[in-house]
C-alpha positions as CSV (number, residue, x, y, z in Angstrom):
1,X,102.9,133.4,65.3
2,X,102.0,133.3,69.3
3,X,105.3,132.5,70.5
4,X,106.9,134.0,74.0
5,X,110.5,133.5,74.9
6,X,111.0,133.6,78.4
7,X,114.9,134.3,79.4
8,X,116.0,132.9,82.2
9,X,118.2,136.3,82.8
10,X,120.4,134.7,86.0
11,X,121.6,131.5,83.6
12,X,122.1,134.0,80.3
13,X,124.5,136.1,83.4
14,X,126.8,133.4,84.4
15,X,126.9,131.5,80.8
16,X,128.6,134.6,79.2
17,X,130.3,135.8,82.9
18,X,133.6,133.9,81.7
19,X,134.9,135.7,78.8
20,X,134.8,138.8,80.3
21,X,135.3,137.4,84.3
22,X,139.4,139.2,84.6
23,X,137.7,142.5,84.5
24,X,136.2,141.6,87.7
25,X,138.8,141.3,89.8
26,X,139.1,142.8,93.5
27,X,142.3,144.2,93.0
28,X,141.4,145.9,90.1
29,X,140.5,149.7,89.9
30,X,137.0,151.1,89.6
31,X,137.0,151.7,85.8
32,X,138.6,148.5,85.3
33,X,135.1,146.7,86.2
34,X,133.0,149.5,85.0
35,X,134.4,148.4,81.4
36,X,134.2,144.9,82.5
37,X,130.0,145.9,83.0
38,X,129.6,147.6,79.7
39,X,131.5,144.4,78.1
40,X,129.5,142.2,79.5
41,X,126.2,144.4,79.3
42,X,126.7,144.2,74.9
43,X,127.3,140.5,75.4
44,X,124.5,139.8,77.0
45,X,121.9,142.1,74.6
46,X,124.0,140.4,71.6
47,X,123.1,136.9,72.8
48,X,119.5,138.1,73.2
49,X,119.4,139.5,70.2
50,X,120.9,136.5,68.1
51,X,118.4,133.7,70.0
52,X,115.9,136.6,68.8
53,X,117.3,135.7,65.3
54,X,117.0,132.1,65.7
55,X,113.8,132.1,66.3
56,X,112.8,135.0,63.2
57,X,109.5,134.9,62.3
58,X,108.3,132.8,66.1
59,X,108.8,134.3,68.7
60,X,106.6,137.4,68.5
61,X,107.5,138.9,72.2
62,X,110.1,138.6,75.2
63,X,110.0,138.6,78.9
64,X,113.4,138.9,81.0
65,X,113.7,137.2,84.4
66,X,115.9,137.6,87.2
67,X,116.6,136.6,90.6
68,X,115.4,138.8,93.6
69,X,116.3,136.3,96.4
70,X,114.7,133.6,97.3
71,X,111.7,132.9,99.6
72,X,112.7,129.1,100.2
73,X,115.2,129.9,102.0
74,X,112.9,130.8,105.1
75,X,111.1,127.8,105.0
76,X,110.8,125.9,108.1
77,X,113.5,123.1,107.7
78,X,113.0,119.7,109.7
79,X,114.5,119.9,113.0
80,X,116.6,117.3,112.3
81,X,117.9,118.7,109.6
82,X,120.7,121.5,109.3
83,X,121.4,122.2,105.8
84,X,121.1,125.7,103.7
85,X,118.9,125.5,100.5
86,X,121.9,126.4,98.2
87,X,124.5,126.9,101.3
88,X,126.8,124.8,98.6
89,X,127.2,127.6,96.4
90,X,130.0,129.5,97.0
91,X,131.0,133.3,95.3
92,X,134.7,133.3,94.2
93,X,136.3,135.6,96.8
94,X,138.4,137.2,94.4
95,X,135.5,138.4,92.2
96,X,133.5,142.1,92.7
97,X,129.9,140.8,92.1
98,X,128.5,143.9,92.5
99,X,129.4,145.0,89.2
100,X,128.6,141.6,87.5
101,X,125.1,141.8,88.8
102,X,125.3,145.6,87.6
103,X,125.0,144.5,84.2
104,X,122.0,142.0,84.6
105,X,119.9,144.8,86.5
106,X,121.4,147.3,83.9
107,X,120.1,145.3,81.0
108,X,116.8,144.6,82.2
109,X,116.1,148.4,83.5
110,X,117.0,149.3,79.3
111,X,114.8,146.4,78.4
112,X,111.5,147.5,80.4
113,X,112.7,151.2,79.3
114,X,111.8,149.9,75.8
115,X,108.5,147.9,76.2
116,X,109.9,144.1,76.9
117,X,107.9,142.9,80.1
118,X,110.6,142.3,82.9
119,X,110.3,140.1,85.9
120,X,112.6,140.9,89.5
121,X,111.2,141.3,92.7
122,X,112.3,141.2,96.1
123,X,112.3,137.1,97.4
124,X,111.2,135.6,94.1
125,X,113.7,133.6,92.2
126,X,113.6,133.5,88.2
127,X,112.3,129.9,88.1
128,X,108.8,131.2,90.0
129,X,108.7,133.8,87.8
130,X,109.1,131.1,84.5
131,X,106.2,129.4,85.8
132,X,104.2,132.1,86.4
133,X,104.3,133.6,82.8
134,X,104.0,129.7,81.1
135,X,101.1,129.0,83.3
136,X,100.0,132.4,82.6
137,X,100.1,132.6,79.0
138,X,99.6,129.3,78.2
139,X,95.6,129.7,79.5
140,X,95.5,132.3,76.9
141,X,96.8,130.1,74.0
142,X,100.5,131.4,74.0
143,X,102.8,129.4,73.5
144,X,106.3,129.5,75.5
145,X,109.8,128.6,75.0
146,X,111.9,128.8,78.2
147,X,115.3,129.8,77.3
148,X,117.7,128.3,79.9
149,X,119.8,125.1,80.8
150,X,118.4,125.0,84.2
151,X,117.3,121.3,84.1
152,X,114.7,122.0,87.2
153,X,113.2,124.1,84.6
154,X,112.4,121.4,82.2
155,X,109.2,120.2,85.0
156,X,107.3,123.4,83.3
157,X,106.7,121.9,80.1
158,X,103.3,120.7,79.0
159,X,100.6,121.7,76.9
160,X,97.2,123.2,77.6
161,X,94.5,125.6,76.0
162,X,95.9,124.4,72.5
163,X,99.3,125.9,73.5
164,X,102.7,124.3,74.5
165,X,105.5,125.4,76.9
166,X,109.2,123.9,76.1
167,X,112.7,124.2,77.2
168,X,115.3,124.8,74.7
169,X,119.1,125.1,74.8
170,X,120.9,123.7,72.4
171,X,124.2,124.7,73.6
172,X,124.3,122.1,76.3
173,X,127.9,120.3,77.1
174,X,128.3,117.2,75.1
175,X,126.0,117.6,72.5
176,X,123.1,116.5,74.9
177,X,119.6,117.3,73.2
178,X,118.7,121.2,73.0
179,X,115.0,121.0,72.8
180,X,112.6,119.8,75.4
181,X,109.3,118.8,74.6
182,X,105.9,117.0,76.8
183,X,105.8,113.4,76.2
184,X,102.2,113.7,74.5
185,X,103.3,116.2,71.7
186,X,105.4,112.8,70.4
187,X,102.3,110.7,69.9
188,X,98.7,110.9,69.3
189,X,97.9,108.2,72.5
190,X,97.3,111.1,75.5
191,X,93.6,111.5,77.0
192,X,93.2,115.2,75.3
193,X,93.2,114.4,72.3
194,X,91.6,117.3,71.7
195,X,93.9,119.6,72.9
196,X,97.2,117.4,71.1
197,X,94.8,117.7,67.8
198,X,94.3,121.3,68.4
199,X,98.4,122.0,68.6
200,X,99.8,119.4,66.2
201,X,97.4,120.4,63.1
202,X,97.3,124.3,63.7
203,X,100.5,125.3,65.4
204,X,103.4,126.1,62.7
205,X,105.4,127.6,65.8
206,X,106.0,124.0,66.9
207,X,107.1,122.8,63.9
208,X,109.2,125.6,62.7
209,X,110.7,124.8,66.7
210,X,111.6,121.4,66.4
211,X,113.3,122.4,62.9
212,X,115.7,124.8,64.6
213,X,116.9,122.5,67.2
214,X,119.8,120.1,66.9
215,X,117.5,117.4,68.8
216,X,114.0,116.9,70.5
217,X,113.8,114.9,73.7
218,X,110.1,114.2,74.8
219,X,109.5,114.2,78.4
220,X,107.2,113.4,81.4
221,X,107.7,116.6,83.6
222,X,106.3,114.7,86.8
223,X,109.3,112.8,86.2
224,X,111.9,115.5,87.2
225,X,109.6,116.7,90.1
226,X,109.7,113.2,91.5
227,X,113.5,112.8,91.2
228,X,113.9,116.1,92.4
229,X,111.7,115.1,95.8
230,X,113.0,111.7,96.5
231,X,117.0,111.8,95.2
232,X,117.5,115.6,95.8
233,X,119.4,118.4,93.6
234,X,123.0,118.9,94.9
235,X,122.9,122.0,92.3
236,X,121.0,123.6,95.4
237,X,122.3,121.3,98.4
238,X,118.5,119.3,98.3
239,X,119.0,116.2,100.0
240,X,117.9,112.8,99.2
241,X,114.5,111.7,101.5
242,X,117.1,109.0,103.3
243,X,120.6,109.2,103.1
244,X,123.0,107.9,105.2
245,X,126.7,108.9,106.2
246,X,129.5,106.5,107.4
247,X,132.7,107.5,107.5
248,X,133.6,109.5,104.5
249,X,130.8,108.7,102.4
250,X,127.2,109.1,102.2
251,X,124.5,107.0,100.6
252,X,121.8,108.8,98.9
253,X,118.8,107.6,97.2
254,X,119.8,106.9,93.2
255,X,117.8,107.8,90.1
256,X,118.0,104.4,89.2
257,X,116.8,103.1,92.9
258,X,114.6,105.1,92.8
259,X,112.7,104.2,89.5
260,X,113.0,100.6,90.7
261,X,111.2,101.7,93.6
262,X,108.6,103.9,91.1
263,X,107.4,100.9,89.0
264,X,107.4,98.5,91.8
265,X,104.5,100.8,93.5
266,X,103.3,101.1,90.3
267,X,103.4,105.1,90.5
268,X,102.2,106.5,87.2
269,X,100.6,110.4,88.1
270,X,102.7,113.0,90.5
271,X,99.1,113.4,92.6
272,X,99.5,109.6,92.8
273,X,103.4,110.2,94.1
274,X,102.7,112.8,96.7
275,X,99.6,110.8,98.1
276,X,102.5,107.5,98.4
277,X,104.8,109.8,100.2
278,X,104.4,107.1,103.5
279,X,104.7,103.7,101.1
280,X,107.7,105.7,98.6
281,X,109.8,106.1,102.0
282,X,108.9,102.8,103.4
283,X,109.7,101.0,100.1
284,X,112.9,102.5,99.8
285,X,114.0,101.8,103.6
286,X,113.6,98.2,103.3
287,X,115.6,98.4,99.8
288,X,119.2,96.2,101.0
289,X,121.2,99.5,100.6
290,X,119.0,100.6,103.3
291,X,117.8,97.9,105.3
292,X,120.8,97.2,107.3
293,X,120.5,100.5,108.5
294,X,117.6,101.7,111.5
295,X,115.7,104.5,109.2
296,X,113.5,107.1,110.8
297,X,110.9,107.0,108.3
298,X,108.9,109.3,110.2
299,X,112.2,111.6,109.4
300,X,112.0,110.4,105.9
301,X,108.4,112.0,105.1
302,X,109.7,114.9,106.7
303,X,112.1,115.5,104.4
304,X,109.7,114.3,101.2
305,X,107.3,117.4,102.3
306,X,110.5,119.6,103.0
307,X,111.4,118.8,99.1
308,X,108.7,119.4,98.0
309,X,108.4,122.3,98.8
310,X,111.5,123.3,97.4
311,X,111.5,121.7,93.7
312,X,107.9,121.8,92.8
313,X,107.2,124.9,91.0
314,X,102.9,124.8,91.5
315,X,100.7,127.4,92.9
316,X,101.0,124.4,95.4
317,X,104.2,125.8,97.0
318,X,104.7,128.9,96.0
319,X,103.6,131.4,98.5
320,X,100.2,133.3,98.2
321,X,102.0,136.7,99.2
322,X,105.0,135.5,96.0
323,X,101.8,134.9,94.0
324,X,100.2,138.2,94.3
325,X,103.4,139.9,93.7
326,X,104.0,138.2,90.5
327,X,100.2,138.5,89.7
328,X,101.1,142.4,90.0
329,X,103.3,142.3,86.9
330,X,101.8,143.6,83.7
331,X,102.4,141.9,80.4
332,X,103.5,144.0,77.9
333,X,103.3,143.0,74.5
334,X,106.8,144.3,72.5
335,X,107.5,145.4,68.8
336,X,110.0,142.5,68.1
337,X,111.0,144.1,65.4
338,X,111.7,146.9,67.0
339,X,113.9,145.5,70.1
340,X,116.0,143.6,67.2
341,X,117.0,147.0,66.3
342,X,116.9,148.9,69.7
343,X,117.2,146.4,72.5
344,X,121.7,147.5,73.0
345,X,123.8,147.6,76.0
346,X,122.9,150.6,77.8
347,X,126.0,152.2,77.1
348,X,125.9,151.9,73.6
349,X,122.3,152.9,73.4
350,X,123.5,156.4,75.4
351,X,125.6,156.9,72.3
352,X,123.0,156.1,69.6
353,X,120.6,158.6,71.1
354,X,123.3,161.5,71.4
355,X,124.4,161.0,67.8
356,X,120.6,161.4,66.7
């Protein structure tokens, strides 16, 4: 047992936000929301402490990640180009977010206060601090489930030093697979054989893994890194690399077109897709979606590095002063038998400790 969950604390926030979402209101008064924290606060430790459960006898340690901000947002957009890294997302008006995001800082300020390693600093978003601790931990042989249905997320798995990293979630909207795995762990034909020998044969956390979930899907994570970068997430208002508008509609650059594209430049390794970036761009513009049109492809690569920038989570891209911040973080290695027993909204934690 060398298993690491890694919460995605920002996801676990907004997926249990609506049954408690009325207390939140505007209009309402001060200890209205206040209850509304606390509720949500218990919801949130109880669904930590039941995928805890799930995974009995595992997982043998926790980390909790939030949001601080985000450093993409400062990076230099094309000129050409006008558009917000997630401008799209818009807060309801008529919620008090202040108190929702209460609870997440509320729950992770009880968590550290009780051993669990805890990741939120100021301009690093959860997803750099995900692939910090898989890259992290996975050079030391742990092995990591990401606990999210953030589908960028699902780039991070792989395997390496004899350990895996995968993305589960089986509680995805029409019954769509809950576990994520790296296309290699579902044959014995990769180049390491070594290291898919060394996992396969020895690790009973994988195993015990699959078992739990209601399906396994086996992936190549280059894949959603080079979706990502050609066709855009419009999760987080990423364009496509070309798109054009004409009246009331825009084309963008399809998955589809763009596998076409893929196999017809016979792109098989993501160092082999970022050093195509000029062909990738000039394949697509003479596509006959596109070829009636006069593309800037100069423009084009422009926006490939721009993406890239955004979507690949690599030591690549990520900033050497996010790095070092991150790199600051100890990692603390919890009783997990103890936080199934201790880890409680704060509120309710107040009240154990006063009746002892």
């Amino acid at each position: 047992m060398n298993t690491t969950l890694l919460i995605d604390g920002n996801w676990l926030l907004m997926s249990r936000l609506f049954a408690v979402k009325s207390y939140f209101n505007v209009q309402n008064d001060e200890q209205t929301k206040l209850e509304g924290t606390a509720e949500l606060e218990d919801l949130l430790c109880k669904s930590i402490n039941l995928i805890i459960n799930k995974f009995d006898g595992i997982v043998n340690n926790i980390v909790i990640v939030a949001d601080g901000g985000s450093w993409r947002k400062s990076v230099e957009k094309p000129k050409f180009f006008d558009e917000v890294y997630k401008g799209n997302r818009v807060k309801d008006s008529e919620v008090d977010w202040n108190y929702i995001y209460r609870a997440l800082d509320d729950i992770i300020e009880t968590a550290a206060s009780i051993g669990i390693t805890t990741s939120k600093a100021h301009g690093v978003e959860g997803d750099d601090w995900i692939h910090h601790w898989s890259r992290k931990l996975n050079r030391k042989g742990i092995n990591c489930i990401i606990w999210s249905s953030d589908c960028d997320l699902k780039q991070l798995v792989q395997t390496n030093n004899g350990a895996f990293t995968c993305w589960f979630n089986e509680s995805q909207k029409g019954g769509l697979p809950g576990l994520f795995l790296p296309k290699e762990l579902a044959n014995d034909t990769l180049d390491d054989i070594d290291n898919f020998m060394q996992i396969e044969n020895s690790n009973q956390d994988l195993d015990e893994i699959r078992a739990i979930a209601n399906a396994v899907t086996y992936i190549d994570p280059a894949d959603v890194v080079e979706e990502k970068v050609v066709c855009g997430d419009r999760g987080d208002n990423i364009k496509s690399i070309i798109r054009i508008e004409k009246g009331n509609k825009t084309y963008r650059v399809s998955e589809t077109e763009w596998h076409k594209v893929k196999e017809k430049l016979g792109i098989n390794s993501l160092d082999q897709f970022f050093a195509s970036k000029k062909q990738i761009c000039e394949s697509i513009a003479s596509t006959s979606k596109y070829s009636k049109y006069s593309i800037n492809l100069e423009n084009a690569q422009q926006m490939f590095e721009y993406n890239r920038t955004l979507v690949w989570l690599n030591e690549k891209t990520i900033p050497q002063e996010i790095q070092q911040v991150m790199d600051q973080v100890e990692y603390k290695k919890c009783d997990i038998s103890y936080i199934k027993s201790n880890y409680k909204a704060p509120a309710k934690l107040e009240k154990q400790q006063q009746s002892i």
